[in-house]
GUGU-759656 format. One record per residue (C-alpha): residue number from 1; residue in one letter; chain; x, y, z. Coordinates in steps of 0.02 Angstrom, whole numbers. Each point is the difference from the previous one (the first is absolute). Example, Ala and Ser with C-alpha at 12.3 -4.5 7.8 and 13.67 -1.06 7.14 Angstrom:
BEGIN
(1 A A (615 -225 390))
(2 S A (69 172 -33))
This chain:
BEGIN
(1 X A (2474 -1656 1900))
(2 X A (66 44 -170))
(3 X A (-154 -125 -75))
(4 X A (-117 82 120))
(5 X A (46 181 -90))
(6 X A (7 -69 -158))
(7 X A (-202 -63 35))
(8 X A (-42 186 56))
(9 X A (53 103 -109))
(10 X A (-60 -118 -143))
(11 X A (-173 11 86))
(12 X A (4 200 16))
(13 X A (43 15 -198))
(14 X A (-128 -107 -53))
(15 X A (-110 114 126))
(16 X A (62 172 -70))
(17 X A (9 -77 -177))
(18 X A (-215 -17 17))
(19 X A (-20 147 85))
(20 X A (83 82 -149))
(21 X A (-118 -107 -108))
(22 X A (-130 75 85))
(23 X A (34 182 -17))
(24 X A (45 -23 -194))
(25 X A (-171 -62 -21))
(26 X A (-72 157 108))
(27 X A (99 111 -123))
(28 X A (-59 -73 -166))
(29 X A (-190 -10 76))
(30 X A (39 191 71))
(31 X A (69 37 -195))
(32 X A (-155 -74 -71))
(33 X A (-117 70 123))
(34 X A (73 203 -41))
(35 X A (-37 -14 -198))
(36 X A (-175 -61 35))
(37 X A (-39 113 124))
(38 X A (73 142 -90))
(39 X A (-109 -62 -170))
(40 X A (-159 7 136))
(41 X A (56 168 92))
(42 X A (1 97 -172))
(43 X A (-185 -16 -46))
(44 X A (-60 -3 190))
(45 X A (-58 -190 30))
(46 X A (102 2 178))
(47 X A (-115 123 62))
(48 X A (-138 -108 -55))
(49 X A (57 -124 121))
(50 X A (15 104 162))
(51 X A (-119 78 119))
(52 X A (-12 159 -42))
(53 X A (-150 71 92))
(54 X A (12 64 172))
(55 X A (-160 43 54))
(56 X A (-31 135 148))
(57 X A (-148 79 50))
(58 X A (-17 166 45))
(59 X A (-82 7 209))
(60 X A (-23 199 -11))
(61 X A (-189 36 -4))
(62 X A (-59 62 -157))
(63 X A (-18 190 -19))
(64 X A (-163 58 -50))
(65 X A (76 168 -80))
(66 X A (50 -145 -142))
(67 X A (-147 -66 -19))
(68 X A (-141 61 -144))
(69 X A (-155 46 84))
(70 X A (-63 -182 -34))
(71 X A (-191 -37 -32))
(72 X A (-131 128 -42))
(73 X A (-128 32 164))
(74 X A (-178 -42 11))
(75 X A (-78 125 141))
(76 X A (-121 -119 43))
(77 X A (168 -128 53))
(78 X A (120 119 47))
(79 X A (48 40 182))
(80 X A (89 187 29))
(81 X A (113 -11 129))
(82 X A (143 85 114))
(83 X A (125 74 -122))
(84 X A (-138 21 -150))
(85 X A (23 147 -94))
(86 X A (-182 29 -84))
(87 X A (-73 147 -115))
(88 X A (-149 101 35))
(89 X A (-86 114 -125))
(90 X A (-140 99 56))
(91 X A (-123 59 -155))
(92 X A (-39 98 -53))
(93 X A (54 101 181))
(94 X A (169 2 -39))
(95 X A (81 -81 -167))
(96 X A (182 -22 119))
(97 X A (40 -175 44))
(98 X A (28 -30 189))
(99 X A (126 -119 46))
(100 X A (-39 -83 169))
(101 X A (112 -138 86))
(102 X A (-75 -126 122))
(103 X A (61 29 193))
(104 X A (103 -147 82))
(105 X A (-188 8 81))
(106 X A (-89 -51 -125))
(107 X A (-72 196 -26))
(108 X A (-54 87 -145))
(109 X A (11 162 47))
(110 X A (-87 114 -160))
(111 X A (72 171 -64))
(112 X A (-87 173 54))
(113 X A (-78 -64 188))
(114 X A (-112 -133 -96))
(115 X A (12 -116 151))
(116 X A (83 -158 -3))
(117 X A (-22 -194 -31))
(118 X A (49 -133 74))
(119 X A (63 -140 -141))
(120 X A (22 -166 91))
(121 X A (-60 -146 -92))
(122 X A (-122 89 -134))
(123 X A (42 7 -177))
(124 X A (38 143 -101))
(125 X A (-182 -11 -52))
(126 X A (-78 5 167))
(127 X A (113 143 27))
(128 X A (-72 107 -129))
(129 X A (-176 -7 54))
(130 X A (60 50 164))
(131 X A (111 149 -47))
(132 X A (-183 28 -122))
(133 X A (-108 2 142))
(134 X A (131 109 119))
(135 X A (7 129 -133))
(136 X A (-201 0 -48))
(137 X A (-23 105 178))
(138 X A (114 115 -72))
(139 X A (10 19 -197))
(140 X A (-168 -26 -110))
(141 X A (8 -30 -192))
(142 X A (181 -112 1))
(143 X A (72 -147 -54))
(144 X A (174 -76 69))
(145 X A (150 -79 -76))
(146 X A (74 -116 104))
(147 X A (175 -105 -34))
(148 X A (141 -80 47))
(149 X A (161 123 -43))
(150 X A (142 -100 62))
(151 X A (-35 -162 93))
(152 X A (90 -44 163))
(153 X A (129 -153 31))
(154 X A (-44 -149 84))
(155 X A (114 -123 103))
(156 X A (-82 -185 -46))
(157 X A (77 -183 30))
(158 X A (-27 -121 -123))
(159 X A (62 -186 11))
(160 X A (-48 -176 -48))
(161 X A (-4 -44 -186))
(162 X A (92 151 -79))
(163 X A (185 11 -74))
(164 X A (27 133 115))
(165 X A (-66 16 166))
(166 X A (29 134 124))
(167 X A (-43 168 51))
(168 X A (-53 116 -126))
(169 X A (-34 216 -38))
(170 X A (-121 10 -119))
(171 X A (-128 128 -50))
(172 X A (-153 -8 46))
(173 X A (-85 -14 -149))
(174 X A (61 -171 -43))
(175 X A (-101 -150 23))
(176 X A (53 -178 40))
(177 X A (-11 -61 -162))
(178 X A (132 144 -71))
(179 X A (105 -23 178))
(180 X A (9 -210 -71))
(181 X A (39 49 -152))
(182 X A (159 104 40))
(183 X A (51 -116 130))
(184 X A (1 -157 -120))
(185 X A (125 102 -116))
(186 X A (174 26 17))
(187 X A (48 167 45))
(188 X A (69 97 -134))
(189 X A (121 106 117))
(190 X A (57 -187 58))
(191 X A (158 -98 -71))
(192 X A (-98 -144 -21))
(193 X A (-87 87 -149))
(194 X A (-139 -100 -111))
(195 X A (143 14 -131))
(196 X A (99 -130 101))
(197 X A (16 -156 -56))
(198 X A (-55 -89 148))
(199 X A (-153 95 -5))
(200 X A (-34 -31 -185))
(201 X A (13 -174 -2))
(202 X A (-125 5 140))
(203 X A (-127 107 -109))
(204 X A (17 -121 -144))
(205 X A (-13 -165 76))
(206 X A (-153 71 66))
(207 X A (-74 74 -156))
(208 X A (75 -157 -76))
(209 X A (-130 -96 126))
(210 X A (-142 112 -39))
(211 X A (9 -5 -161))
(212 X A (-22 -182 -6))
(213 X A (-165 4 106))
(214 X A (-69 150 -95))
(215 X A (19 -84 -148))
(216 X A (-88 -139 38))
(217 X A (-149 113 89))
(218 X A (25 -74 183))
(219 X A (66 100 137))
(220 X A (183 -28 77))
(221 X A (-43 -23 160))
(222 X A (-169 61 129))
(223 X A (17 157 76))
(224 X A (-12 20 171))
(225 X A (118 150 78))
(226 X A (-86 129 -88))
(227 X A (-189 -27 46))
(228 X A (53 1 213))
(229 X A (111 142 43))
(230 X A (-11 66 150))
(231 X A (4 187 65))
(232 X A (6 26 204))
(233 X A (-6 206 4))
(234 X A (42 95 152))
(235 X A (-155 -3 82))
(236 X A (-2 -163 27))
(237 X A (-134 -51 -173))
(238 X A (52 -130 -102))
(239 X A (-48 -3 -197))
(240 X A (9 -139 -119))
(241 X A (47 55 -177))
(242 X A (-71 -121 -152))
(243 X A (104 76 -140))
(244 X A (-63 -105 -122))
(245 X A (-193 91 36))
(246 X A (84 162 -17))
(247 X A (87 -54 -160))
(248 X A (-174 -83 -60))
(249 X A (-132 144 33))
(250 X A (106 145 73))
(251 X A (-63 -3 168))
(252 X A (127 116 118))
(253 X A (-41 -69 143))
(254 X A (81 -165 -52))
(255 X A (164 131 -30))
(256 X A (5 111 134))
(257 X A (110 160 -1))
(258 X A (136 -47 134))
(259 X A (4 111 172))
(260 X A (151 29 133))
(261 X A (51 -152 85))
(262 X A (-80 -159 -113))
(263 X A (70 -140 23))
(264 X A (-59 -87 -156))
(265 X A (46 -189 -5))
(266 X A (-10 -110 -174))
(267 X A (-37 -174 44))
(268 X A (112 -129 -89))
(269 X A (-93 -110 -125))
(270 X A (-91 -153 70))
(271 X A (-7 -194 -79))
(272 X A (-163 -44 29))
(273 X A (-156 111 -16))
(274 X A (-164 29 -88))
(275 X A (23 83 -160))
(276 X A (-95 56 -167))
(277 X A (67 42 -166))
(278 X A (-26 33 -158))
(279 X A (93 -71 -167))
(280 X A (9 -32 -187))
(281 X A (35 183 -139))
(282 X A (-10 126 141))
(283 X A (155 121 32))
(284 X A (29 -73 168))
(285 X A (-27 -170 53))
(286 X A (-30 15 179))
(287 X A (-29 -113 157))
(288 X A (-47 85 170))
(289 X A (-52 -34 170))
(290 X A (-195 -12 18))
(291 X A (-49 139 139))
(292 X A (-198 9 25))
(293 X A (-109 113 -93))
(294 X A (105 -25 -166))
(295 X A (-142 -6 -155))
(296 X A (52 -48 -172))
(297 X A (8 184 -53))
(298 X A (159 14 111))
(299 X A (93 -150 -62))
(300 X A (-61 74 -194))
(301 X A (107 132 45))
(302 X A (148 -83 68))
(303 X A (54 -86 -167))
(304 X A (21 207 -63))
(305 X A (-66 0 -174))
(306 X A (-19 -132 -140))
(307 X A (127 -70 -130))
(308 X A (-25 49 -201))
(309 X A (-34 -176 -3))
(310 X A (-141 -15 152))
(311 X A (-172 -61 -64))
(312 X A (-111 111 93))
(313 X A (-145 -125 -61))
(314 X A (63 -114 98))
(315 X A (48 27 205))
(316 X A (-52 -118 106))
(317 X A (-3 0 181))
(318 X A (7 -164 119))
(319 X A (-70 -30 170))
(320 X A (94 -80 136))
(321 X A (-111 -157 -39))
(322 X A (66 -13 -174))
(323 X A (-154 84 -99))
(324 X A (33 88 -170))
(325 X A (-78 164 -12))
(326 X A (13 118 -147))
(327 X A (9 200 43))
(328 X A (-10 154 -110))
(329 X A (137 122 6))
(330 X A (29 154 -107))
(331 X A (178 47 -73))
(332 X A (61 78 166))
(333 X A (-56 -165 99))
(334 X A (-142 81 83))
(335 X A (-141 -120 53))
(336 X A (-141 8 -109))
(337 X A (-111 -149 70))
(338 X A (-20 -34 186))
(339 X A (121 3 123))
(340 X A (36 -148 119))
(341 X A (85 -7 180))
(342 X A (132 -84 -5))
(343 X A (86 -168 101))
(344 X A (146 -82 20))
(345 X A (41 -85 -163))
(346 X A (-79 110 -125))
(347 X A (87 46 -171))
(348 X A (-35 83 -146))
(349 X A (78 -40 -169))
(350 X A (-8 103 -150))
(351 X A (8 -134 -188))
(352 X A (107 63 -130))
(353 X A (-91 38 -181))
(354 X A (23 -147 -121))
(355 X A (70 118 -132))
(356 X A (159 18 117))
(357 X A (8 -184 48))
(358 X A (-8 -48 -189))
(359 X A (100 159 -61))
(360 X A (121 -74 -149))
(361 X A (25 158 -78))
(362 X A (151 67 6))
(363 X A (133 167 -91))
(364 X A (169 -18 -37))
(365 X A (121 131 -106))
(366 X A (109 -30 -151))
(367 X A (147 118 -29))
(368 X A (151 -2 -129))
(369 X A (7 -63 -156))
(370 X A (-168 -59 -50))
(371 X A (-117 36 -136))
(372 X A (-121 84 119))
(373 X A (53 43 147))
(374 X A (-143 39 144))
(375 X A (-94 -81 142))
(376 X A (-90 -156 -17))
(377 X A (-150 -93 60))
(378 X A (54 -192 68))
(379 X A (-81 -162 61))
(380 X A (90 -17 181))
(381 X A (119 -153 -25))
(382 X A (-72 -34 -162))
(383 X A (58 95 -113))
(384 X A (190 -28 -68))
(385 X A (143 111 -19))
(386 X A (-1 -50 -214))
(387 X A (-189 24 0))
(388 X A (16 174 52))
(389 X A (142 47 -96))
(390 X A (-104 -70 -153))
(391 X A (-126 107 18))
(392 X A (103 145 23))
(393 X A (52 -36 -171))
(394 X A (182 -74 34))
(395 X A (173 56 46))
(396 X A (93 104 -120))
(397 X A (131 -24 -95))
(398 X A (115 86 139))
(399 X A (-58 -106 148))
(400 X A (138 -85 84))
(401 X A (-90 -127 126))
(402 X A (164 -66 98))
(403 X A (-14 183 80))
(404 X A (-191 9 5))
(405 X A (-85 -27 172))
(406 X A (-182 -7 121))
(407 X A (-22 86 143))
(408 X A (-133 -84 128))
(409 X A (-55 127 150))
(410 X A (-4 -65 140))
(411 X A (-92 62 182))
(412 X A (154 -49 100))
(413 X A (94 105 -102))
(414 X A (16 141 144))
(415 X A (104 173 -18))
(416 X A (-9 17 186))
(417 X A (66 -202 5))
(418 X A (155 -42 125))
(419 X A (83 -90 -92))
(420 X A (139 -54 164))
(421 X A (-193 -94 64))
(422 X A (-26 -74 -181))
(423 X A (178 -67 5))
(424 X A (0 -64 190))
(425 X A (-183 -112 -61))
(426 X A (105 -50 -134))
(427 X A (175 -26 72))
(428 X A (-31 -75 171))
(429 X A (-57 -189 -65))
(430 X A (141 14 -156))
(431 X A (177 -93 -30))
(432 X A (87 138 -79))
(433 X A (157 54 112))
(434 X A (39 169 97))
(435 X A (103 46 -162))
(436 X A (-165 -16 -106))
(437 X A (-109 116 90))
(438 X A (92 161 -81))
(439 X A (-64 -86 -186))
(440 X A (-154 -69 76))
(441 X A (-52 183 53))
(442 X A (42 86 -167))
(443 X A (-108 -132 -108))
(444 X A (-140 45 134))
(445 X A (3 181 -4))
(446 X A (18 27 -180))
(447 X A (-115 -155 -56))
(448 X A (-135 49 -144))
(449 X A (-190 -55 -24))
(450 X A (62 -79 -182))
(451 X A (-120 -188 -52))
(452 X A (139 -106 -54))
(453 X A (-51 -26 -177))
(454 X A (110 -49 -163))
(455 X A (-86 115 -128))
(456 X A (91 -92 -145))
(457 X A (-90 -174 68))
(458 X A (-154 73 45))
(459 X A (-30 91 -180))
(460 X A (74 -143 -116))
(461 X A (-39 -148 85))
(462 X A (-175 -107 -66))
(463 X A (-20 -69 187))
(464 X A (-113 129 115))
(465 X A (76 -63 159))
(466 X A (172 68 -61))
(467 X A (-110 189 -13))
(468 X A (-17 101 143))
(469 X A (-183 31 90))
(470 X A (-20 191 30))
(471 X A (-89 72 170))
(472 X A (-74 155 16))
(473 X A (112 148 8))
(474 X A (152 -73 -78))
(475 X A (114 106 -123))
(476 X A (72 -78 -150))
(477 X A (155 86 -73))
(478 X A (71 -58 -169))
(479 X A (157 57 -11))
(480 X A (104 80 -151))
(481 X A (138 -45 -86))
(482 X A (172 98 44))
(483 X A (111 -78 -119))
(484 X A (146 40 142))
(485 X A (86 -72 142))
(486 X A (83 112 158))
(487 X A (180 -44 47))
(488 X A (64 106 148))
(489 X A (121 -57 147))
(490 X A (190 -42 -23))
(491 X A (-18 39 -147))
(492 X A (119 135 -125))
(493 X A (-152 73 -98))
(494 X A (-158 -24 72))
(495 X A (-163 28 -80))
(496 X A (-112 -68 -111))
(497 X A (22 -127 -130))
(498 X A (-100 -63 -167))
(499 X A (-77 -163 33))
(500 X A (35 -148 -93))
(501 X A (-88 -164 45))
(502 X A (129 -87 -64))
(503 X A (149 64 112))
(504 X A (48 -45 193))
(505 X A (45 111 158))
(506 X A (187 1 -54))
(507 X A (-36 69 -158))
(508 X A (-106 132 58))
(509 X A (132 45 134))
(510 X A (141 19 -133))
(511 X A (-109 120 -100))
(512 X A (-22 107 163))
(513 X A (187 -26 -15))
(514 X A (43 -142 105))
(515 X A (37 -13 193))
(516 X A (101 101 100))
(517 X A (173 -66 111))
(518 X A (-127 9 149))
(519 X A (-131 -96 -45))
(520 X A (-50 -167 67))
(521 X A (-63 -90 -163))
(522 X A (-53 -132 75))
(523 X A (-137 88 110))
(524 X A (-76 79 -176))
(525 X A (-169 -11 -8))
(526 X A (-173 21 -121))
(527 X A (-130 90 96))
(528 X A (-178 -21 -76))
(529 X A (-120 129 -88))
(530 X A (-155 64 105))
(531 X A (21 -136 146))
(532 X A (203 32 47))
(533 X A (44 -170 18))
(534 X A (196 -30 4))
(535 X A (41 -156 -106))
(536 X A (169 -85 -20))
(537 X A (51 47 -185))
(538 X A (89 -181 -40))
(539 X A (-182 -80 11))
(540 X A (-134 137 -49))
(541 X A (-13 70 -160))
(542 X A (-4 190 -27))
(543 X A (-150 85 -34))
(544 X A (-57 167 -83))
(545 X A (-9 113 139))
(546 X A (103 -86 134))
(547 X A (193 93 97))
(548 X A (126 -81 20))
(549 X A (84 67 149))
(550 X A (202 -36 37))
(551 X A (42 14 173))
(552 X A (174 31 79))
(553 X A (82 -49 152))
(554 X A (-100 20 150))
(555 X A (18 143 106))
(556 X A (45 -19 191))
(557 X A (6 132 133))
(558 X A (181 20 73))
(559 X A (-65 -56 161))
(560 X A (-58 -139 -64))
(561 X A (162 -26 -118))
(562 X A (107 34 150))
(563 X A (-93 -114 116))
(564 X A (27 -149 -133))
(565 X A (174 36 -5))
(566 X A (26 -10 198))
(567 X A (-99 -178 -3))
(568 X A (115 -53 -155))
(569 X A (170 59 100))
(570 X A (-62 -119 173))
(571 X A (-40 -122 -121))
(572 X A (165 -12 -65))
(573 X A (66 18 167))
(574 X A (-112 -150 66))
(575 X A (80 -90 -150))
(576 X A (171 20 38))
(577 X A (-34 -58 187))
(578 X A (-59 -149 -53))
(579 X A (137 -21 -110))
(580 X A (109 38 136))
(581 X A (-77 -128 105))
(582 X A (-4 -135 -122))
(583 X A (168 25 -39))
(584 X A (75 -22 180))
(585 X A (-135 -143 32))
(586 X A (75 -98 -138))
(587 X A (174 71 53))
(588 X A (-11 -106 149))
């Protein structure tokens, strides 16, 4: 029995003494775990990892008190209706405008016993001629004025391919192309604002994708939705609304002003059908669905204008068999040569002038200390960093080229960038740890268009590939001399200091009167001229120019001090458990 206790209680040490094991090793990984996150907390790289859009949409209809008017009328497409608020001036009778509202009725009921009018389903331009004729048997020698004051709000539906579908006020001046538009936004009242994040990074991987095909003058994808929406109206009619005529040659009807009770529907985009485009140095690449009656003229129109770089000489225009036509176009891409029905598989491309395609020329601007500073013509990728600073007459005898530097622009170079979306494409397929995204994030924001270039190589060296190949737009800056170095941090008199090539960090630090009790010197470091490297003093060289900055301890928040503390007090609690433990296990 005594052996059998003996056995137990040696079997429930060893079993506390690794549970204790295990919590030590939760402590230190806990103690660890609070200095990085606090390091990643200060500069805001947690948030970076957490969800921090909630989106909610907003299921109130839209008030049309809001809303601008929206589209200018054409009287010839425009249908008055219940709740229409119009303006009548009779001249030269009476110079008084007349403000008349439309009857639930439909009834136009005139000022001064006129008569009356009934409005359903004709335009405001029908309605004129009628209110002309009513008047002729009354008034001789006039002419009318005839408006809409304040239009009326209509109730419409509109679902399918939209961000927001639903049911809708809007005024009745808008047309389906403006009510697509403001539907395919975000709301600016809503929390999900196009400032958000989430909705920024989807705005630039798209542009990012457009960009791409519109650079190489083919369309992103073929159009479909926009070329088959469909209006059912009250009465029962159906319309089909070709947006892409309207946008091509301005014909309303393919726009209609919207009426009480539309349910408008915008088809989602289909895989396979028969499409047209057109291509090559026009503003907008563009593939669309083929509808019947489309003429060359119309597709002309879609690509909406020419590049700088278009060759209007030379547009040609294929067949759906495969046969090269060329067309003449004037500046504005109107047809000047005959115009051809189109069929499925017909595409117009637009050939880019040769002087473009073979374009080496190229300016560039030299700053600083130079002989002759000014902007000069280059060779694109021919001509070399020493070659231009030749024939700019040299550097001077101030230049300093450890500070001097190029700037390259850059069209990715974005002020209205995310840069959290820059560092997730960059991030997600990396090896650097949780710890590194803080650093990773701070290099990312603050990076600089700067060529990597050794000027003292480039200039002195007799080998060209050592020299640097300028590109169009690039600044060269030779720097000057400052003949001082920077000393600030722990540091008893910080300030400026004479440089002397000759001299390390420790002597410089000494002149700016040496460290202070709380400085770590082991931390000390150079940072570089123009570029702000930080370099480890014991293996870089100082430079004219360069700081060398002296930090101190680093400063912890008490809640993060105080937390520490707690995990080092159960750690040494855990330790002197197990020492306990160990001690009796022995013991016995």
């Amino acid at each position: 029995m005594q052996l059998f206790n003996k056995k137990f209680f040696l079997k429930f040490n060893i079993s506390l003494l690794k549970f204790n094991l295990m919590f030590i090793l939760i402590l230190i990984f806990s103690i660890q775990y609070s200095y990085s996150q606090f390091d990643i907390d200060k500069v805001g790289g947690k948030s970076l990892m957490e969800d921090e859009i909630k989106s909610s949409l907003n299921s109130n209809m839209s008030q049309s008190n809001n809303l601008p008017v929206g589209n200018d009328i054409d009287i010839n497409y425009y249908f008055p209706g219940p709740g229409d608020v119009l303006l009548l001036k009779i001249l030269p009778t009476s110079n008084k405008e007349e403000y008349i509202e439309i009857t639930p009725d439909n009834l136009l009921i005139l000022p001064r016993n006129f008569g009356e009018i009934n409005t359903k389903n004709k335009t405001l331009a029908v309605l004129k001629l009628e209110i002309e004729e009513l008047l002729k048997t009354q008034i001789k020698d006039f002419r009318i004025i005839l408006t809409i004051k304040k239009p009326r709000s209509c109730i419409i539906t509109i679902t399918g391919n939209v961000s927001i579908p639903g049911t809708y006020v809007f005024p009745s001046t808008y047309r389906i192309s403006t009510i697509l538009n403001y539907l395919n936004r975000v709301s600016s009242d809503d929390k999900t604002s196009m400032n958000s994040p989430m909705n920024l990074d989807n705005i630039r991987r798209k542009n990012e994708f457009e960009t791409t095909y519109l650079s190489s003058g083919v369309s992103s994808k073929a159009y479909y939705s926009t070329r088959n929406i469909s209006v059912i109206r009250n009465d029962g009619r159906s319309l089909n609304v070709d947006l892409e005529r309207f946008y091509a040659s301005n014909d309303y009807s393919q726009d209609p002003h919207i009426k009480e009770g539309d349910k408008i529907y915008v088809p989602f985009e289909e895989t396979n059908f028969p499409t047209i485009s057109i291509s090559g140095e026009v503003i907008r690449p563009y593939t669309l669905e083929f509808k019947k009656d489309d003429k060359l003229s119309f597709l002309l129109k879609c690509g909406a204008g020419l590049k700088s770089t278009a060759d209007i000489d030379k547009v040609f225009f294929y067949n759906s068999t495969g046969e090269k036509v060329h067309i003449s176009i004037d500046k504005e891409m109107n047809l000047l040569s005959q115009d051809y029905n189109l069929s499925p598989g017909c595409f117009v491309v637009v050939e880019k002038k040769e002087d473009y395609i073979n374009n080496l020329n190229g300016l560039v601007s030299l700053k600083g200390q130079v002989n002759n500073e000014g902007i000069f013509q280059i060779n694109n990728n021919q001509t070399t960093l020493k070659e231009l600073i030749e024939s700019a007459g040299g550097i001077t005898q101030k230049a300093f080229l450890g500070n001097s530097y190029v700037l390259r622009r850059s069209n990715q170079n974005n002020s209205y960038e995310d840069k959290r979306k820059e560092f997730m494409d960059y991030f997600q397929n990396s090896d650097l740890t949780l710890e590194d995204t803080s650093r990773f994030m701070l290099d990312l924001v603050n990076k600089r268009p700067y060529v990597s270039c050794n000027f003292d190589v480039a200039l002195n060296s007799k080998n060209k590939s050592e020299d640097l190949l300028l590109e169009d737009g690039d600044v060269i800056y030779i720097a000057e001399k400052q003949n001082k170095i920077y000393i600030f941090g722990k540091v008893k008199n910080p300030g400026f200091v004479s440089f002397d090539g000759n001299k390390d960090f420790e002597w410089y630090i000494q002149k700016a009167g040496g460290y202070t009790t709380i400085a770590e010197k082991d931390r000390t470091r150079i940072i570089r001229g123009e570029n702000k490297i930080w370099l480890d003093p014991e293996e870089n060289p100082l430079q004219d120019g360069d700081l060398v900055y002296v930090p101190g301890e680093p400063d912890i928040p008490k809640q993060v001090s105080d937390q520490q503390y707690g995990l080092y007090a159960s750690l040494l609690g855990a330790l002197a458990s197990i020492t306990f433990l160990v001690f009796n296990i022995f013991k016995k």
